[in-house]
C-alpha positions as CSV (number, residue, x, y, z in Angstrom):
1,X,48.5,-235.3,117.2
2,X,50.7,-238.1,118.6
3,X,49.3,-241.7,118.3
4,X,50.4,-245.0,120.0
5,X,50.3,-246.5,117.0
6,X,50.9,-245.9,113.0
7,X,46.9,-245.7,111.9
8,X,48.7,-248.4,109.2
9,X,48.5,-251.1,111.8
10,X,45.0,-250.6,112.1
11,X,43.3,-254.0,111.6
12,X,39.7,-253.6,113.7
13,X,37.5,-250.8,114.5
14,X,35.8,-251.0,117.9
15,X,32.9,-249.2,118.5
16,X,31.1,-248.1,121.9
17,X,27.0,-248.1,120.5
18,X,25.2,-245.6,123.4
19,X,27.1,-242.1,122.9
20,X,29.1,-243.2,120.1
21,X,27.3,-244.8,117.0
22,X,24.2,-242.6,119.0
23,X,23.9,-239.5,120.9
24,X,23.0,-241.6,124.0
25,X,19.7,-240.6,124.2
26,X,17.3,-243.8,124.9
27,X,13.7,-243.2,124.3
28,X,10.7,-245.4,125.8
29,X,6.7,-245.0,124.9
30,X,4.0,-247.0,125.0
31,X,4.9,-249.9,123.0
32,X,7.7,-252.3,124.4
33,X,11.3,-251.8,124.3
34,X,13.6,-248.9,123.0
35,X,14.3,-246.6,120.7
36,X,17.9,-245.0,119.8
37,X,18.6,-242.8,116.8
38,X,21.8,-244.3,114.3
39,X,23.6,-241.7,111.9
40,X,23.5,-243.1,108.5
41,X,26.8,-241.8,107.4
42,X,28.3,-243.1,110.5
43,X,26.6,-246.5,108.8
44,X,28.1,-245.9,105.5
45,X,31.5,-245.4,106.8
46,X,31.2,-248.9,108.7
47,X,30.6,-250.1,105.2
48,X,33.8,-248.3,103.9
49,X,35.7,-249.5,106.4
50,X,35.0,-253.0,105.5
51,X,35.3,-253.0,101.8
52,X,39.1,-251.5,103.2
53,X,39.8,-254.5,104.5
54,X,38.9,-253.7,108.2
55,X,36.9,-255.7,110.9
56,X,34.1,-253.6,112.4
57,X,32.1,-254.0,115.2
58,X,31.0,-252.9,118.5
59,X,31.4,-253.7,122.4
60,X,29.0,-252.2,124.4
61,X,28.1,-252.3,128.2
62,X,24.2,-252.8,127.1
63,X,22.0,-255.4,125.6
64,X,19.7,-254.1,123.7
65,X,17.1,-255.3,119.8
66,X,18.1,-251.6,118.8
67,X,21.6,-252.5,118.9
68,X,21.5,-256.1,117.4
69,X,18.5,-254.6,115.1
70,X,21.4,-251.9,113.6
71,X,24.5,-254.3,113.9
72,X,22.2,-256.9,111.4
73,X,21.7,-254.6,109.0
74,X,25.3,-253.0,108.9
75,X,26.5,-256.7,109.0
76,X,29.1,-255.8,111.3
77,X,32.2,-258.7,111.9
78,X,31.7,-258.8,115.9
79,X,29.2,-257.7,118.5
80,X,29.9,-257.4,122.1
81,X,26.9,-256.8,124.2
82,X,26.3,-256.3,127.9
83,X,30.3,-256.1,128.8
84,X,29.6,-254.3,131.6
85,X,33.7,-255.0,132.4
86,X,34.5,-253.6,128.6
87,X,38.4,-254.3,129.6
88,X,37.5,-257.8,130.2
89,X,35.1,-257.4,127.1
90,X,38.3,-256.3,125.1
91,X,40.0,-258.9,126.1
92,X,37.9,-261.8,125.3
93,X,37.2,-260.0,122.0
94,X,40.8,-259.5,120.8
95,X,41.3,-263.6,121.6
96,X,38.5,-264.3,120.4
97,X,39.4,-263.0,117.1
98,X,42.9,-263.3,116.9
99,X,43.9,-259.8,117.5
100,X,46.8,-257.6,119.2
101,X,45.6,-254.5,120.9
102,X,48.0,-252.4,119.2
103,X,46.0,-253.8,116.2
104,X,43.0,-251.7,116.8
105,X,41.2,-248.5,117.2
106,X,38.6,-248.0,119.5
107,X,36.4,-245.0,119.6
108,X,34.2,-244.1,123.3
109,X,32.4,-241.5,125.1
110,X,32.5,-242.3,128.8
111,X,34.2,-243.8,131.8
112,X,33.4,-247.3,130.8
113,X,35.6,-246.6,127.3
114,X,38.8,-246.0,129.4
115,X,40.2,-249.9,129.8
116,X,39.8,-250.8,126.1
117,X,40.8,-246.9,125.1
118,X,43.9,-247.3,127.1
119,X,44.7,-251.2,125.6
120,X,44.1,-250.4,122.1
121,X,46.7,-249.0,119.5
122,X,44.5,-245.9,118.9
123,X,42.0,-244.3,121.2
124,X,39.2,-242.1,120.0
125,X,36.8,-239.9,121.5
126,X,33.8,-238.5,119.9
127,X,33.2,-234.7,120.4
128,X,31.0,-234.5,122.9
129,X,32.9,-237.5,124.9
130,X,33.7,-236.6,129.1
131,X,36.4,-234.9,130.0
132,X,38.4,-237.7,131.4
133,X,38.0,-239.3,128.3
134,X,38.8,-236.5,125.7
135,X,41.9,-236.0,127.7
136,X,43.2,-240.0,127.4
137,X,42.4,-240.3,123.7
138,X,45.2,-240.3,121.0
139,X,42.3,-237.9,118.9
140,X,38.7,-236.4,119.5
141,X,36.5,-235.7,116.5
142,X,35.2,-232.8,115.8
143,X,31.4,-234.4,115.5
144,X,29.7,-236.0,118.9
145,X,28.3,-239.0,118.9
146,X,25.3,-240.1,116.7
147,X,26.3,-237.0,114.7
148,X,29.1,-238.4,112.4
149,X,31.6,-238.7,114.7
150,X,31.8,-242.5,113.0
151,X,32.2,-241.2,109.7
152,X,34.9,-238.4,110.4
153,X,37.2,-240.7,112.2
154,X,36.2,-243.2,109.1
155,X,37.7,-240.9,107.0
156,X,40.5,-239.8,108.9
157,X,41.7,-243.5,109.4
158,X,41.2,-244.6,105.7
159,X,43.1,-241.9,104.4
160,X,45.8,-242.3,106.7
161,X,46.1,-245.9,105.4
162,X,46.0,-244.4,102.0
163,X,42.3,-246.7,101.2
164,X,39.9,-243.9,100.7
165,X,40.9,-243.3,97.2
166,X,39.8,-247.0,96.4
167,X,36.6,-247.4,98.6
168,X,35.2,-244.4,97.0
169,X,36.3,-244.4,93.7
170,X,33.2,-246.0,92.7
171,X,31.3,-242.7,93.6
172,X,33.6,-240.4,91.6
C-alpha cells in the first residue's frame, strides 16, 4: 500500500453518507420521506475516532432527515449536505474548519468522491466502490458500504496512529 500521506497526519475523517456509511439503497413507502439502513459498528467506530482525538463528519451530495437524523445521534463535528460540487464542498469545509487537505482522510464510493478523494491526504474506497474509484484510492476495504467498511478503515487508521490501544482499553 502506498499512501500520500503518513495515516499520523490524519486530523479529520470525511465521510460520503449514500454508499458509504449505507449500502446506497434508499427506500420510500407510504408514509413520507426516506429510509436508509446505518451499520452500527460503522457508528461506534465514528465514536472511536473521536475519543482519538479526530474530527468526524460527513459531506454528502444529498439532503436528506435520515442523514441529519443519524449525524445527531452520532454527534458528528461537521455535516455537509447537498454539495452536489463535493470538491467545492471540500473546499469550503477544510476553510471552514481550519484544515489542510493533506490533513484528512476521506472515504467514497462513486464518481462524485473523486475531487475531494484526489485533495485529501488519504483516499478510501469502500469494497463495493466503482471501478474508477477503487482504482484512485490510496486503499479499498475489504467491507462495502453500510457493511463496516466505516469500522475497518476505523481500525486500520487508529492503529496506524498507534490510538487503538487507548480508545479500547476500556473494553478489555
Amino acid at each position: 500500500m502506498s499512501l500520500a500521506a503518513d495515516p499520523k497526519s490524519i486530523r479529520a475523517v470525511i465521510l460520503d453518507v449514500d454508499g458509504v456509511l449505507t449500502d446506497g439503497r434508499i427506500g420510500y413507502g407510504p408514509v413520507p420521506g426516506e429510509i436508509k439502513f446505518f451499520d452500527v459498528k460503522d457508528g461506534h467506530a465514528i465514536k472511536l475516532m473521536q475519543r482519538a482525538g479526530l474530527q468526524v463528519g460527513v459531506l454528502s451530495g444529498r439532503r436528506s432527515e435520515a442523514n441529519r437524523q443519524r449525524c445527531a445521534e452520532l454527534g458528528l463535528d461537521f455535516a455537509y449536505e447537498g454539495e452536489k460540487n463535493k470538491g467545492d464542498g471540500l473546499e469550503k469545509l477544510l476553510q471552514e474548519r481550519g484544515l489542510k487537505g493533506e490533513e484528512c482522510l476521506y472515504v467514497g464510493d462513486d464518481l462524485i468522491d473523486l475531487p475531494p478523494m484526489r485533495r485529501c491526504g488519504i483516499a478510501v474506497a469502500v469494497g463495493d466502490a466503482v471501478a474508477e474509484v477503487a482504482a484512485e484510492a490510496d486503499w479499498t476495504t475489504r467491507a462495502g458500504g453500510g457493511r463496516g467498511a466505516v469500522r475497518e478503515m476505523a481500525e486500520w487508521l487508529l492503529k496506524q496512529q498507534e490510538k487503538w490501544a487507548d480508545v479500547t482499553r476500556r473494553y478489555f
